[in-house]
PyMOL Python script that loads the backbone (N, CA, C, O; Angstrom):
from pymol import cmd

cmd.read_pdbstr("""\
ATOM      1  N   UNK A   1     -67.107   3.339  83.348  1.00  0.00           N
ATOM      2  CA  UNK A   1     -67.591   3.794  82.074  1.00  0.00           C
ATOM      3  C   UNK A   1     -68.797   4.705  82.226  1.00  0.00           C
ATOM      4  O   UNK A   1     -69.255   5.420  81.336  1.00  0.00           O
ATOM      5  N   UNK A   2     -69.327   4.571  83.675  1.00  0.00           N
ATOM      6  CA  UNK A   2     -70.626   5.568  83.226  1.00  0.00           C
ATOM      7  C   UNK A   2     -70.616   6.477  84.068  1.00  0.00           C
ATOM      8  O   UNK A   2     -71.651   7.045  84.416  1.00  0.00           O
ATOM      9  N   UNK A   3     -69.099   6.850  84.674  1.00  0.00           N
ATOM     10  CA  UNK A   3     -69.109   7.868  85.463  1.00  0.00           C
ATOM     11  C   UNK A   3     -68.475   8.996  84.445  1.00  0.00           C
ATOM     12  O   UNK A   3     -68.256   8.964  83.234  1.00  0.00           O
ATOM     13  N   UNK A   4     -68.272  10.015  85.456  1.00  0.00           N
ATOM     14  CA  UNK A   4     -67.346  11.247  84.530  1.00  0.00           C
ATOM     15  C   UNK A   4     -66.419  10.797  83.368  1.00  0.00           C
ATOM     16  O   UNK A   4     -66.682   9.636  83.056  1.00  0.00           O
ATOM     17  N   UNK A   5     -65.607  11.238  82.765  1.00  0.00           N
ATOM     18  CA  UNK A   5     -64.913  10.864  81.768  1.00  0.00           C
ATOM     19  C   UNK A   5     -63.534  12.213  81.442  1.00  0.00           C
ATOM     20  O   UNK A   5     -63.697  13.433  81.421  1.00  0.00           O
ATOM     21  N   UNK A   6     -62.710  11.712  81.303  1.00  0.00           N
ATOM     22  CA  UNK A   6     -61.637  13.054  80.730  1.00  0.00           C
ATOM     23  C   UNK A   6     -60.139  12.154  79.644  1.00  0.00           C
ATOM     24  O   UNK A   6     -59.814  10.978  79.482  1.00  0.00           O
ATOM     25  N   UNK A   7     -59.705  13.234  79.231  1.00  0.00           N
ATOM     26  CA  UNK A   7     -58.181  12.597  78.753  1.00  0.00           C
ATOM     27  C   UNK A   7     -57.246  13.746  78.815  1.00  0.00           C
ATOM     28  O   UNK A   7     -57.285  14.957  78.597  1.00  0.00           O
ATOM     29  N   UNK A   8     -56.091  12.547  79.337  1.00  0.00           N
ATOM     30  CA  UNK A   8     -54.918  13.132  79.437  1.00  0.00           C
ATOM     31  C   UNK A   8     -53.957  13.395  78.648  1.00  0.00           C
ATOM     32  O   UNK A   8     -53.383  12.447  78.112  1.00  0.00           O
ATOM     33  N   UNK A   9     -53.596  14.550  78.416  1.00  0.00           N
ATOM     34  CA  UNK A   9     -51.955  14.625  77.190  1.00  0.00           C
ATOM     35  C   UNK A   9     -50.597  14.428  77.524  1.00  0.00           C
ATOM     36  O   UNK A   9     -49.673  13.843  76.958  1.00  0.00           O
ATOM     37  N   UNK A  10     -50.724  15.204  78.821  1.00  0.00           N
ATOM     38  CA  UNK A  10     -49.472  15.540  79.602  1.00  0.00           C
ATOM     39  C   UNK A  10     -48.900  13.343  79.815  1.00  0.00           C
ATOM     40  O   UNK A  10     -49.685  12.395  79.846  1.00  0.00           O
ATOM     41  N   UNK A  11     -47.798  13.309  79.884  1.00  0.00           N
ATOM     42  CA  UNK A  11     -47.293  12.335  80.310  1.00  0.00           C
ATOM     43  C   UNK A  11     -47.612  12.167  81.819  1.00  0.00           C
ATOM     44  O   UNK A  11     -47.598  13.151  82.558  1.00  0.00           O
ATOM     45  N   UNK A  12     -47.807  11.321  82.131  1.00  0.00           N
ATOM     46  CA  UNK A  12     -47.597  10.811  83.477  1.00  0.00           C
ATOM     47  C   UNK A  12     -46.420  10.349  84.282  1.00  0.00           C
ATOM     48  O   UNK A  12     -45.684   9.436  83.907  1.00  0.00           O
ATOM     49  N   UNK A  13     -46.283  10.945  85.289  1.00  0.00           N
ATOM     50  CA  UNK A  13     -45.118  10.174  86.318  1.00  0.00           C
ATOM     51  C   UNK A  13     -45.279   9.518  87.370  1.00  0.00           C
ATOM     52  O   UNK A  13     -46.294   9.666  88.051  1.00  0.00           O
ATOM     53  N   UNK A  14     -44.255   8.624  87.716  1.00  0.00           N
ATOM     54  CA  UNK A  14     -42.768   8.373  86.951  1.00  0.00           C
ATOM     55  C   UNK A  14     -42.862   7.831  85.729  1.00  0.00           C
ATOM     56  O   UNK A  14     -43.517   6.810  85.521  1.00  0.00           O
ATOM     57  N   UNK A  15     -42.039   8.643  84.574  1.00  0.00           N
ATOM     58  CA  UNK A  15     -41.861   7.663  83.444  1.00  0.00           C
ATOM     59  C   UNK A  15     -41.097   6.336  83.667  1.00  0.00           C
ATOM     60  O   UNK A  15     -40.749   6.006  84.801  1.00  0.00           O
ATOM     61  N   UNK A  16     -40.851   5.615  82.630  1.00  0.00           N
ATOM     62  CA  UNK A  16     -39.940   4.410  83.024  1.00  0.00           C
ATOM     63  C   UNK A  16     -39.074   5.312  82.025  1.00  0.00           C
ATOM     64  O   UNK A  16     -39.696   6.237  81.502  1.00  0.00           O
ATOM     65  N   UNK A  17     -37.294   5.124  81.579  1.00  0.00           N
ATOM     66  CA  UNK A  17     -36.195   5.276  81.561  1.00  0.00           C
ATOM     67  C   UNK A  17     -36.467   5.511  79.855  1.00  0.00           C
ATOM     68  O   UNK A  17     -36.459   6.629  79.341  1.00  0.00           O
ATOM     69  N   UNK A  18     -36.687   4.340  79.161  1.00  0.00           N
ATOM     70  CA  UNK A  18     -36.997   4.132  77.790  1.00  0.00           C
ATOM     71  C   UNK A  18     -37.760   4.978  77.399  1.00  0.00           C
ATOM     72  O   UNK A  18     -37.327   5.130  76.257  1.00  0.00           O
ATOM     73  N   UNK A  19     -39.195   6.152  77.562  1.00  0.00           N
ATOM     74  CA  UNK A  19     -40.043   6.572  77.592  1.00  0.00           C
ATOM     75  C   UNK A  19     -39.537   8.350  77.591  1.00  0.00           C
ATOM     76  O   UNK A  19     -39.389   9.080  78.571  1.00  0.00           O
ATOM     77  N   UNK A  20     -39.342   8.705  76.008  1.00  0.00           N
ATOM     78  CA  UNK A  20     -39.239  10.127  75.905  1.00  0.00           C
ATOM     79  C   UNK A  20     -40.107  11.128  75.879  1.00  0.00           C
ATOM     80  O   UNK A  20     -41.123  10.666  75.359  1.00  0.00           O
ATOM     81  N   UNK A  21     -40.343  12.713  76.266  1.00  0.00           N
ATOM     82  CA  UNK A  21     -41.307  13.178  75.995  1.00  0.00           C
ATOM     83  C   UNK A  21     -40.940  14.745  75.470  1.00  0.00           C
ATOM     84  O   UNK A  21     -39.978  15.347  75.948  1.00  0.00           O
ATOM     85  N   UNK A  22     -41.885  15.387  74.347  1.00  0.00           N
ATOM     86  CA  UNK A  22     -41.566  16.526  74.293  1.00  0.00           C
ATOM     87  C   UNK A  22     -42.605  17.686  74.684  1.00  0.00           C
ATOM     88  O   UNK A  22     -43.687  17.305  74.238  1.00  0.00           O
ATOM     89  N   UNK A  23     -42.702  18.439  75.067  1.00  0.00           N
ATOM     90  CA  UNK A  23     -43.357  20.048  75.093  1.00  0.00           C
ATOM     91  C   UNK A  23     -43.583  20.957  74.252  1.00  0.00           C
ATOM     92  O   UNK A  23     -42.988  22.001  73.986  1.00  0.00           O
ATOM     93  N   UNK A  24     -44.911  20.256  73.671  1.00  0.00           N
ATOM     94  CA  UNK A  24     -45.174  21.114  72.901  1.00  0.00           C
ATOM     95  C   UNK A  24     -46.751  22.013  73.045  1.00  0.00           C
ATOM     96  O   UNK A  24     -47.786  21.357  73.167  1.00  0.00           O
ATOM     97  N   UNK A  25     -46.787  23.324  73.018  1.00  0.00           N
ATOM     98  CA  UNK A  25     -48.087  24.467  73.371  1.00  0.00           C
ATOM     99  C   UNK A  25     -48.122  24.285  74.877  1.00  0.00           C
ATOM    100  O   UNK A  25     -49.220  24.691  75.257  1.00  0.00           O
ATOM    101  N   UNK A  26     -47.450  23.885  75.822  1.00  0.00           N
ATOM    102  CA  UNK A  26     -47.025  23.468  77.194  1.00  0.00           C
ATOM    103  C   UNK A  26     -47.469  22.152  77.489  1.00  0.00           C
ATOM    104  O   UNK A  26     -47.319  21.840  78.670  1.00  0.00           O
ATOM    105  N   UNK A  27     -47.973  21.293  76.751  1.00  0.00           N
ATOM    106  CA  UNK A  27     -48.463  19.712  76.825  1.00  0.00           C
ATOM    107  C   UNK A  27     -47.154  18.746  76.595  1.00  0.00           C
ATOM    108  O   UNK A  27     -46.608  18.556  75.508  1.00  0.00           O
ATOM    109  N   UNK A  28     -46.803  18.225  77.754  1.00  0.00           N
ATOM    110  CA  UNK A  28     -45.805  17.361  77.578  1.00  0.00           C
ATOM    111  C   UNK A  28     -46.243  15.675  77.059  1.00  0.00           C
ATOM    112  O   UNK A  28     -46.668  14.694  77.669  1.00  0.00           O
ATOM    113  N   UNK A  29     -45.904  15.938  75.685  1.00  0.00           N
ATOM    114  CA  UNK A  29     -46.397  14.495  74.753  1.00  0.00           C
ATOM    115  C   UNK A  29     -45.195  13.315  75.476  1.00  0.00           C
ATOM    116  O   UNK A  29     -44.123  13.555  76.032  1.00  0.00           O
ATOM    117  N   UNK A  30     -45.823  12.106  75.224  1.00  0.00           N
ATOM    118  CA  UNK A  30     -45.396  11.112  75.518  1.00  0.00           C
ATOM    119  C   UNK A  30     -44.485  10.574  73.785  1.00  0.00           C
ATOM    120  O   UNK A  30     -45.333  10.252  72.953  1.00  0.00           O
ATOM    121  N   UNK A  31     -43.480  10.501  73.418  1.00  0.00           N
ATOM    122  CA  UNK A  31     -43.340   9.827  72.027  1.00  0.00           C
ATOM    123  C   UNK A  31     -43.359   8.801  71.649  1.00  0.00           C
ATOM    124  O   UNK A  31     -42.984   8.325  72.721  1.00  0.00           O
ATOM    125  N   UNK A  32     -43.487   7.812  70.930  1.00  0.00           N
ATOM    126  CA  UNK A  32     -44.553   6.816  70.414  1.00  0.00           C
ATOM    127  C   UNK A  32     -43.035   6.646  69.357  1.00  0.00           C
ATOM    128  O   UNK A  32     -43.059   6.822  68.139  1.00  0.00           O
ATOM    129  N   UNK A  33     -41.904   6.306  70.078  1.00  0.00           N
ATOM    130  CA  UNK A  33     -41.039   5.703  68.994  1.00  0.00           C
ATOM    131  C   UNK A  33     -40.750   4.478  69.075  1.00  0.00           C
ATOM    132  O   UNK A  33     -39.581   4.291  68.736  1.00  0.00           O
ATOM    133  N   UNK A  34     -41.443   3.280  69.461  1.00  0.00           N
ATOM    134  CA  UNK A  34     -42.002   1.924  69.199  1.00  0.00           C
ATOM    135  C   UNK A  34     -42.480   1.360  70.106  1.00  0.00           C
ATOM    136  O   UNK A  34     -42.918   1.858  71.143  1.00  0.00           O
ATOM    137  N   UNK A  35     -42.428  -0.085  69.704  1.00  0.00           N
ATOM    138  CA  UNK A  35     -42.721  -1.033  70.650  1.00  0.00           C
ATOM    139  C   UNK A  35     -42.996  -1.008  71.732  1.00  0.00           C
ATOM    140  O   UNK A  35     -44.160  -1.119  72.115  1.00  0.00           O
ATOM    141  N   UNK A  36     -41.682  -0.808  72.749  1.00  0.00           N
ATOM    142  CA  UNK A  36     -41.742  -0.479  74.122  1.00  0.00           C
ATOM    143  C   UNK A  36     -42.560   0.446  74.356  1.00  0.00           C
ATOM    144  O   UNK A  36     -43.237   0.054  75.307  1.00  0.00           O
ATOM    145  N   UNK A  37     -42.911   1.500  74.026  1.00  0.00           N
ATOM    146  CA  UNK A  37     -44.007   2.962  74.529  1.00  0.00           C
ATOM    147  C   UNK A  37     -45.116   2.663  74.144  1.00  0.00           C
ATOM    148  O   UNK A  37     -46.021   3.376  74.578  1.00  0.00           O
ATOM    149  N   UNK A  38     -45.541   1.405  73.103  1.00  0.00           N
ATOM    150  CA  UNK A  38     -46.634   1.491  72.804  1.00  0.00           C
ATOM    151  C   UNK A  38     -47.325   0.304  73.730  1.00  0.00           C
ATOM    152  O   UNK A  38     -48.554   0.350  73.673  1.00  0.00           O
ATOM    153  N   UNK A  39     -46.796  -0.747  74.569  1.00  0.00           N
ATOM    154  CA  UNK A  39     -46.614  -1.408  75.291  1.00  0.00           C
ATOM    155  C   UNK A  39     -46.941  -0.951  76.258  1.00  0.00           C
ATOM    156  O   UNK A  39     -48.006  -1.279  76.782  1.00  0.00           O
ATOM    157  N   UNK A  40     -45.919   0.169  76.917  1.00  0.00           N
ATOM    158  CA  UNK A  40     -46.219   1.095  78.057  1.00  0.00           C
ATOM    159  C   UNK A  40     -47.961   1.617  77.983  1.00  0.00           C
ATOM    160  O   UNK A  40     -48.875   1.409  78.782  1.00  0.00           O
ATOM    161  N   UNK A  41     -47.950   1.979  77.346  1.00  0.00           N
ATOM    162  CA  UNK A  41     -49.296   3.426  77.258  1.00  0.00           C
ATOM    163  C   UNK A  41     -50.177   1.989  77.525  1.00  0.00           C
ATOM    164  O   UNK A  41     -50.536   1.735  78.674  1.00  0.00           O
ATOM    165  N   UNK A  42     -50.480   1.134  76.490  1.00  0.00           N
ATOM    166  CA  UNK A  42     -51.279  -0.401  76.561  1.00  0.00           C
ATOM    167  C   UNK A  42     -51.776  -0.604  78.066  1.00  0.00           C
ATOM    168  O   UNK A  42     -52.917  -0.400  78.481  1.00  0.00           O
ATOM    169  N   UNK A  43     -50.570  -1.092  78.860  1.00  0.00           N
ATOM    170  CA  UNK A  43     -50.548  -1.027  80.521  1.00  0.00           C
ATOM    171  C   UNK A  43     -51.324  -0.031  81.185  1.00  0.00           C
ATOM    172  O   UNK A  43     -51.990  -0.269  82.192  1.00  0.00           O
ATOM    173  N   UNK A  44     -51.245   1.071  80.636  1.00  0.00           N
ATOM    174  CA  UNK A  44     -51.891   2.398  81.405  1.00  0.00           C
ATOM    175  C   UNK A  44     -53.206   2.481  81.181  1.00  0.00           C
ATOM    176  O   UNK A  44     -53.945   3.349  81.646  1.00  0.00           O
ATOM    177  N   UNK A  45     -53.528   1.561  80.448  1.00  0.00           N
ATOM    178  CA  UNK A  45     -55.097   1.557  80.154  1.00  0.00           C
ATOM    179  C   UNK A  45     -55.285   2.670  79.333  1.00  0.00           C
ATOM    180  O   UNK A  45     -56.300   3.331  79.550  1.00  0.00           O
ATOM    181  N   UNK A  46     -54.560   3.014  78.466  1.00  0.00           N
ATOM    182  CA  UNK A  46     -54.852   3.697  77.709  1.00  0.00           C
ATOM    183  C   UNK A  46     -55.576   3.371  76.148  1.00  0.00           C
ATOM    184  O   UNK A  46     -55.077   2.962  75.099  1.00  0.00           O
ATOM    185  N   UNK A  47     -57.110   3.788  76.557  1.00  0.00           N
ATOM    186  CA  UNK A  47     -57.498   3.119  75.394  1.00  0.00           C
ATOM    187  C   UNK A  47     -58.024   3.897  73.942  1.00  0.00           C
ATOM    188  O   UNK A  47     -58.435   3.298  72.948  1.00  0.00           O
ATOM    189  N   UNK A  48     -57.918   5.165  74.068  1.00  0.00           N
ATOM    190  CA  UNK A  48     -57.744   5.887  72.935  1.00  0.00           C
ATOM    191  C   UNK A  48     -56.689   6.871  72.866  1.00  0.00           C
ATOM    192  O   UNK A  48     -56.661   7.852  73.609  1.00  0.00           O
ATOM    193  N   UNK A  49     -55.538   6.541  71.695  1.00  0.00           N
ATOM    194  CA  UNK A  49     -54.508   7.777  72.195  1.00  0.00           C
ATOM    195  C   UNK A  49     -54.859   9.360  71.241  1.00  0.00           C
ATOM    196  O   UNK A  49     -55.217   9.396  70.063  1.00  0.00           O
ATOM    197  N   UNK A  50     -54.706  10.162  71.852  1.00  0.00           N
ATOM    198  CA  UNK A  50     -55.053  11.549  71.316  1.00  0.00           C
ATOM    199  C   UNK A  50     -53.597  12.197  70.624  1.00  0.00           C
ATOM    200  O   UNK A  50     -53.014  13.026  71.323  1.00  0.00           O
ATOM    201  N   UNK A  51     -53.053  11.886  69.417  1.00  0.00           N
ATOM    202  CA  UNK A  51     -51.639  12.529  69.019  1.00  0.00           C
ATOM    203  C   UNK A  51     -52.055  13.547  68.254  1.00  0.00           C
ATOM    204  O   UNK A  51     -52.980  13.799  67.483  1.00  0.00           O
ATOM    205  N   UNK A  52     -50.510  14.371  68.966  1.00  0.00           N
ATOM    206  CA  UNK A  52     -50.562  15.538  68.247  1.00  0.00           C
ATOM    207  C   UNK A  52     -50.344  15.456  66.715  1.00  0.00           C
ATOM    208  O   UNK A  52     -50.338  14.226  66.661  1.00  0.00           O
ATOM    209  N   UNK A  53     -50.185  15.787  65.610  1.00  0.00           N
ATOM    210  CA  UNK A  53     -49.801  15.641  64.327  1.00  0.00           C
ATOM    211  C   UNK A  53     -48.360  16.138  63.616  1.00  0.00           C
ATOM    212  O   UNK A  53     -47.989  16.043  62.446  1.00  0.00           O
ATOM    213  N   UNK A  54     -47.773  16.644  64.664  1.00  0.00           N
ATOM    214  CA  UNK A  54     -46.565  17.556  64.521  1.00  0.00           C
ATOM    215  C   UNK A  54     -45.530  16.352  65.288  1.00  0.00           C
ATOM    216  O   UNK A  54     -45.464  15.657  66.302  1.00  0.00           O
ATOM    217  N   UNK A  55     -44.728  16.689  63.894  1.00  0.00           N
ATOM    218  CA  UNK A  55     -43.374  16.043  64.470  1.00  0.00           C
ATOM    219  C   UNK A  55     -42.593  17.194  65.903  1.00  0.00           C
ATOM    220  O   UNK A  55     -42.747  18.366  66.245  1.00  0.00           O
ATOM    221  N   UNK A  56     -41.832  16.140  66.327  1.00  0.00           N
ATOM    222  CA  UNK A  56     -41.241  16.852  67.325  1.00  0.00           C
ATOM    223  C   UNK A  56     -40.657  17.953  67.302  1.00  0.00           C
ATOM    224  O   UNK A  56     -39.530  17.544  67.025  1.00  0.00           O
ATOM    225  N   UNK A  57     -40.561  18.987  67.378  1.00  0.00           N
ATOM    226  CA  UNK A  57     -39.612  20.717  66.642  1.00  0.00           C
ATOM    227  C   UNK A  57     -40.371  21.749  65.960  1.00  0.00           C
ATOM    228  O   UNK A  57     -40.120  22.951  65.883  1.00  0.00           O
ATOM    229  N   UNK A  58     -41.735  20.815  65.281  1.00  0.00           N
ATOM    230  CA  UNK A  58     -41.874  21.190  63.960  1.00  0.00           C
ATOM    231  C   UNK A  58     -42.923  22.326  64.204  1.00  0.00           C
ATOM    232  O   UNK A  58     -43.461  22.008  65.264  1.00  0.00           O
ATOM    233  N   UNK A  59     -43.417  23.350  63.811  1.00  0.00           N
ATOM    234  CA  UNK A  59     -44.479  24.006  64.473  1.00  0.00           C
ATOM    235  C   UNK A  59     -45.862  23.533  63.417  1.00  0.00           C
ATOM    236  O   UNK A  59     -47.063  23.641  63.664  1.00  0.00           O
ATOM    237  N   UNK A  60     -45.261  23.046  62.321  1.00  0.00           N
ATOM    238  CA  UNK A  60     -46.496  22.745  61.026  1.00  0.00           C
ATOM    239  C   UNK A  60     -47.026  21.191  61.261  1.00  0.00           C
ATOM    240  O   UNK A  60     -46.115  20.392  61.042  1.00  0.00           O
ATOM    241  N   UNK A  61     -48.227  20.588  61.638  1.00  0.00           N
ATOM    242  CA  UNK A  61     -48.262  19.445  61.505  1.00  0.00           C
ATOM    243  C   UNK A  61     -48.283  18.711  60.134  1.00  0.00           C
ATOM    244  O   UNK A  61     -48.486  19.176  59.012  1.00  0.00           O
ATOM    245  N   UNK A  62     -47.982  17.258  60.585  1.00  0.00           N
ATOM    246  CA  UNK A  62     -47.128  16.434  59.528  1.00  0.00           C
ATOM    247  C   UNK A  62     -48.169  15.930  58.634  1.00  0.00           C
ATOM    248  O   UNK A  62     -47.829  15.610  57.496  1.00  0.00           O
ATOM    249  N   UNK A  63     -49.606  15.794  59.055  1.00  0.00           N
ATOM    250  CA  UNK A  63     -50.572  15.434  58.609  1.00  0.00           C
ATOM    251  C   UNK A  63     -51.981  15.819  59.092  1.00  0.00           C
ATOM    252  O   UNK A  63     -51.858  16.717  59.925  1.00  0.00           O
ATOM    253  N   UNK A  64     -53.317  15.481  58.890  1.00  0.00           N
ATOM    254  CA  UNK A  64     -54.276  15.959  59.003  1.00  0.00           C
ATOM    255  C   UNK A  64     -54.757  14.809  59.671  1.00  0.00           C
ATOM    256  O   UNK A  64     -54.061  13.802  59.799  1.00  0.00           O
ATOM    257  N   UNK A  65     -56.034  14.916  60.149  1.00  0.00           N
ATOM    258  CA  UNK A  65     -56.682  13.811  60.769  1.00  0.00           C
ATOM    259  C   UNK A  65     -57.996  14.245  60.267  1.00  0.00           C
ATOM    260  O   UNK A  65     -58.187  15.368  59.801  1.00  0.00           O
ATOM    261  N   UNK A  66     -59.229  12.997  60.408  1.00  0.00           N
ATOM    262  CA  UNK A  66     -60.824  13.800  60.055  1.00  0.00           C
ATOM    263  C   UNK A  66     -61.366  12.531  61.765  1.00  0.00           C
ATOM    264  O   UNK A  66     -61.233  11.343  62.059  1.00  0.00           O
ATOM    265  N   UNK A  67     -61.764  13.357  62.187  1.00  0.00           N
ATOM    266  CA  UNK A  67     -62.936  12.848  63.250  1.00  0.00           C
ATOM    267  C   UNK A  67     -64.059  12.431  62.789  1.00  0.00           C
ATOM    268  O   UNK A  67     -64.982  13.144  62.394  1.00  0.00           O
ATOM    269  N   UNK A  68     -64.014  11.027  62.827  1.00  0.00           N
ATOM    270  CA  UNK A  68     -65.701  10.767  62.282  1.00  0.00           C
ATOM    271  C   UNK A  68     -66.893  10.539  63.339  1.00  0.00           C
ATOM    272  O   UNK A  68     -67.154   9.370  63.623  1.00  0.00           O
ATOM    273  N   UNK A  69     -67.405  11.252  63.755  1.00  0.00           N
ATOM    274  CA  UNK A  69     -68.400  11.122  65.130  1.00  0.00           C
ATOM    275  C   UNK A  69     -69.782  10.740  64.536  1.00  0.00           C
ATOM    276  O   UNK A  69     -70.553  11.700  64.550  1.00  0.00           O
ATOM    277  N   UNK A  70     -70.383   9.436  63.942  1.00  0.00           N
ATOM    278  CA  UNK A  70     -71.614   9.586  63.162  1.00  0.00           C
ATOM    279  C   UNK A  70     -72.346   9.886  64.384  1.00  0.00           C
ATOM    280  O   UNK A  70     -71.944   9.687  65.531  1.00  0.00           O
ATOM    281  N   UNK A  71     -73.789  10.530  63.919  1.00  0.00           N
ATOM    282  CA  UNK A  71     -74.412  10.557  64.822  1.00  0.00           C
ATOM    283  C   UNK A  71     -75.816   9.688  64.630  1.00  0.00           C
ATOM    284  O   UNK A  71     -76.765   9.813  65.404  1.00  0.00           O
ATOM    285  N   UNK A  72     -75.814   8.930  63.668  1.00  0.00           N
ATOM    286  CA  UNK A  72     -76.800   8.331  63.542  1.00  0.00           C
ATOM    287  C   UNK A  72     -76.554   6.535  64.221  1.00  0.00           C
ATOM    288  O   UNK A  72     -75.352   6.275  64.260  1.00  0.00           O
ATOM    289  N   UNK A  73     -77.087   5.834  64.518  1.00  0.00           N
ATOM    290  CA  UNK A  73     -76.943   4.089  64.443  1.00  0.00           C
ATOM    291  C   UNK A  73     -76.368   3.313  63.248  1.00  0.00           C
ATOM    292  O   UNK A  73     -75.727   2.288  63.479  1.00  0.00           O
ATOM    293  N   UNK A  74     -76.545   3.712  62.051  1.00  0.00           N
ATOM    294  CA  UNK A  74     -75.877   3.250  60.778  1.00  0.00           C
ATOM    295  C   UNK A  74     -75.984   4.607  60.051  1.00  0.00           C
ATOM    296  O   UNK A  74     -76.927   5.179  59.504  1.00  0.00           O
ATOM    297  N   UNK A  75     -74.417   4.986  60.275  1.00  0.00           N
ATOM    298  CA  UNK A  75     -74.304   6.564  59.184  1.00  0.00           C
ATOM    299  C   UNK A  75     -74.123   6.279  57.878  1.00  0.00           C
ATOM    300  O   UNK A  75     -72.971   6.133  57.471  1.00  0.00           O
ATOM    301  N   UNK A  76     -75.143   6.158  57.058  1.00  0.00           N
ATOM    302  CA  UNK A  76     -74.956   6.019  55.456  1.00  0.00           C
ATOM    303  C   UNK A  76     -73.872   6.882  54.825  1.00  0.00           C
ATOM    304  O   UNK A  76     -73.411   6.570  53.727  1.00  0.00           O
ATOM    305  N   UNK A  77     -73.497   7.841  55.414  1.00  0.00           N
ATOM    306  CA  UNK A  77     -72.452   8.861  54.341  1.00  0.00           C
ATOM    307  C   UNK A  77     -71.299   8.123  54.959  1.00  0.00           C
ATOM    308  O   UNK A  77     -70.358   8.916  54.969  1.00  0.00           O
ATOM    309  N   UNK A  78     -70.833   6.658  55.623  1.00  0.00           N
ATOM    310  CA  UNK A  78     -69.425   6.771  56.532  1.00  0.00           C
ATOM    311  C   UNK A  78     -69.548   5.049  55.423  1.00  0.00           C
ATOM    312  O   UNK A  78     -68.664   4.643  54.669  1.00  0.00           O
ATOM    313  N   UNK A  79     -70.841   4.400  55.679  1.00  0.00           N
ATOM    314  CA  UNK A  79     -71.146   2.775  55.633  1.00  0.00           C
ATOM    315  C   UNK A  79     -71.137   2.650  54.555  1.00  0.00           C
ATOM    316  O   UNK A  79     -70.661   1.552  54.264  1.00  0.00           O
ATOM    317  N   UNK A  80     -71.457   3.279  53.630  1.00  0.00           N
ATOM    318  CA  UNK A  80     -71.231   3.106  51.893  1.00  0.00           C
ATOM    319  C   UNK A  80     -70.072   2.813  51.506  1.00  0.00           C
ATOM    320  O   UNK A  80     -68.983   3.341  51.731  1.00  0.00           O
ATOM    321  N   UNK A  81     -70.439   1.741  50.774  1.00  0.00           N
ATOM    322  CA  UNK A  81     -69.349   1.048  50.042  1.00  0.00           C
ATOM    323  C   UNK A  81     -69.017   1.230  48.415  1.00  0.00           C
ATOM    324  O   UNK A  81     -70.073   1.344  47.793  1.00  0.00           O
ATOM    325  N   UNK A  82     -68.162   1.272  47.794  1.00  0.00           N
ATOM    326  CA  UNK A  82     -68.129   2.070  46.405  1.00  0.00           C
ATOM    327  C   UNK A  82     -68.794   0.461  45.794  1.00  0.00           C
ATOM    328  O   UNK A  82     -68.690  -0.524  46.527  1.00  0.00           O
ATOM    329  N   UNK A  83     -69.469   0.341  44.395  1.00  0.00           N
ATOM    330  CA  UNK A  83     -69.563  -0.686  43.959  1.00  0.00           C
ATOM    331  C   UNK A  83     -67.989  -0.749  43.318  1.00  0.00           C
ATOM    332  O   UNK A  83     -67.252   0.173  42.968  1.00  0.00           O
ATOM    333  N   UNK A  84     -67.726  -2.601  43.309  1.00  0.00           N
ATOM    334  CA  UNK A  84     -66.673  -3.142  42.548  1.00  0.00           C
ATOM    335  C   UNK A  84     -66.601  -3.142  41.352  1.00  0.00           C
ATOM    336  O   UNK A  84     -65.628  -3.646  40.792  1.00  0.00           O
TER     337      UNK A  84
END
""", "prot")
cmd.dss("prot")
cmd.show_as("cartoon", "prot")
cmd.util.cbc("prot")
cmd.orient("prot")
């Protein structure tokens, strides 16, 4: 943990058999179509996964994501709670 740090997109080999992947912008994604792959990646120590947002084919992604990086110890604009 307190050495260098990086992440990987590309799949790793050998896959196991069950374990599909597609190419997409030349990054070969791992697909995440259940159980078993999510199992797999688990094993790999994979502890944050980085997905693309685009379905497989699609060139438009399927959804948006927001990165919340606070930079404070308690970020009031993230920790606020609406009143009930």
């Amino acid at each position: 943990m307190e050495g260098e740090s990086f992440y990987q997109k590309n799949a790793p080999e050998p896959l196991p058999p069950f374990v599909t992947t597609y190419i997409h912008e030349n990054i070969n994604y791992v697909l995440l179509n259940g159980l078993p792959e999510l199992l797999w990646l688990g094993n790999l120590a994979a502890l944050e996964f980085h997905p693309s947002l685009h379905l497989a084919g699609s060139e438009q992604p399927c959804e948006w994501m927001i990165d919340l990086d606070p930079s404070q110890q308690e970020e009031p604009r993230i920790m606020e709670r609406p009143p009930l």
